[in-house]
N, C-alpha and C positions, 0 to 999 in steps of 0.2 A: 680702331686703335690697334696698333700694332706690336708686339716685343721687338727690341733690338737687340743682337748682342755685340761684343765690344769689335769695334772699327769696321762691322759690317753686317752684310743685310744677309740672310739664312736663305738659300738657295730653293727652298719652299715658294721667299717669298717673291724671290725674284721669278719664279716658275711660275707664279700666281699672276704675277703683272704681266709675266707674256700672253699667259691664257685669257685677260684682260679684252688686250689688242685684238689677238688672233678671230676669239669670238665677237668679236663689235659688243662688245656689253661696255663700251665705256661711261655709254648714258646712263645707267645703273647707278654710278659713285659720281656722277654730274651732282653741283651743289649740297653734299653731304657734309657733315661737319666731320674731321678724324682730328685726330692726336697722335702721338709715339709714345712709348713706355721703352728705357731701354735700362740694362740690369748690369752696368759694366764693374769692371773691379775699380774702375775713379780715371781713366782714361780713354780716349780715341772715340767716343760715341757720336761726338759731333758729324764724323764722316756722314757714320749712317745716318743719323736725324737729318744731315742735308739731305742726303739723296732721296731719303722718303717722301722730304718737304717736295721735292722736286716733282717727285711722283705722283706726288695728291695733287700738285698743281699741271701739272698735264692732265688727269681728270676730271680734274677744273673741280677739286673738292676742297673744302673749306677747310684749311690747317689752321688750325688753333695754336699749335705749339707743342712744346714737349716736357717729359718730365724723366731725369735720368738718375736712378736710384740706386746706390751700390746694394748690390746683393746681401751683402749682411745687415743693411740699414732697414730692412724692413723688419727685420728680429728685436729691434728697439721702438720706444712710445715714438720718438722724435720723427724718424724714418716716414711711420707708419701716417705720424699725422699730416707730414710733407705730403704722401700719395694722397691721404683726404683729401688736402688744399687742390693739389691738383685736379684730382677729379671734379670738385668742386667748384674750378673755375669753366673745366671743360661744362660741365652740365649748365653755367647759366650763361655762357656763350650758347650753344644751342638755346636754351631758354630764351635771350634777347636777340636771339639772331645777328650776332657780333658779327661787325664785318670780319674777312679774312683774304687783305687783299693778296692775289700774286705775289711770290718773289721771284720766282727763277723765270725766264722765258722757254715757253715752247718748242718740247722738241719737236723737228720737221718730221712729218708724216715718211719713212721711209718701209721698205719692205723688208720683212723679218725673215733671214735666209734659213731656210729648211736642211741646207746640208752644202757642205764647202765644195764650191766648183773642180773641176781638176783642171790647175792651172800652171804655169810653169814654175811658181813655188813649194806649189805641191806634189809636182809627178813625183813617181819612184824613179830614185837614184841610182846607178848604177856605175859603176868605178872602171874606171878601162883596164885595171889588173883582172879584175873580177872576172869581169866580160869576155876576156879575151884568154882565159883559161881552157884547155883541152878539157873537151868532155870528159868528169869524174878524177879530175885533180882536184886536190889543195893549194886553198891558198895559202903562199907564204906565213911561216910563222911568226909573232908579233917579235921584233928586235932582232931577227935573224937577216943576214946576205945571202 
């Protein structure tokens, strides 16, 4: 199970899913049951609860579902008894071994690039004012003729 916060996934976690790939451990989290927990102030959580959904289902791990809680709701009985529930249904899914079919389809196996090519959107730039200045001149001052 995971924290979300509001409109997005915490760079941790996303760090975490690459180390996933990178190391081939993704038989590890093959048929595990997970869920989301996310703590937003009452908006945009859905983002992140898709993309995780997503996640686990590249994993091929069993999503159950989510449960998104306003941060101040858990300081009330009401709040508190809503995470119960929740937990609650998470543990007897695991328990009966609930289905959890796919939603998203598979992303395609591609290669996770280690460092940006140097390509012709990324050379350095260099300006024909610039270039073509006398050795240990200035360049023109900004708004000046």
């Amino acid at each position: 199970m995971g924290f979300l916060y509001i409109l997005l996934v915490c760079s941790q976690y996303k760090r975490f899913i690459e180390l996933i790939r990178q190391n081939g451990v993704e038989h590890a989290f093959r048929g595990r049951y997970t869920a989301a927990l996310s703590t937003p102030i009452t908006f945009y959580d859905t983002t992140a609860h898709r993309y995780m959904h997503s996640v686990c289902d590249d994993l091929e791990m069993r999503y159950v579902g989510f449960h998104s809680i306003n941060m101040h709701d858990i300081m009330k009985p009401e709040g508190r008894l809503r995470l119960e529930q929740f937990a609650q249904e998470l543990a007897d899914a695991v328990e009966t071994r609930a289905e959890a079919p796919r939603t998203y389809a598979p992303v395609p196996d591609a290669p996770i690039p280690t460092r940006l090519h140097r390509t012709r959107l990324f050379r350095p730039c260099r300006t024909r004012a610039l270039s073509s200045l006398p050795t240990g001149a200035s360049p023109p001052a900004a708004g000046g003729s």
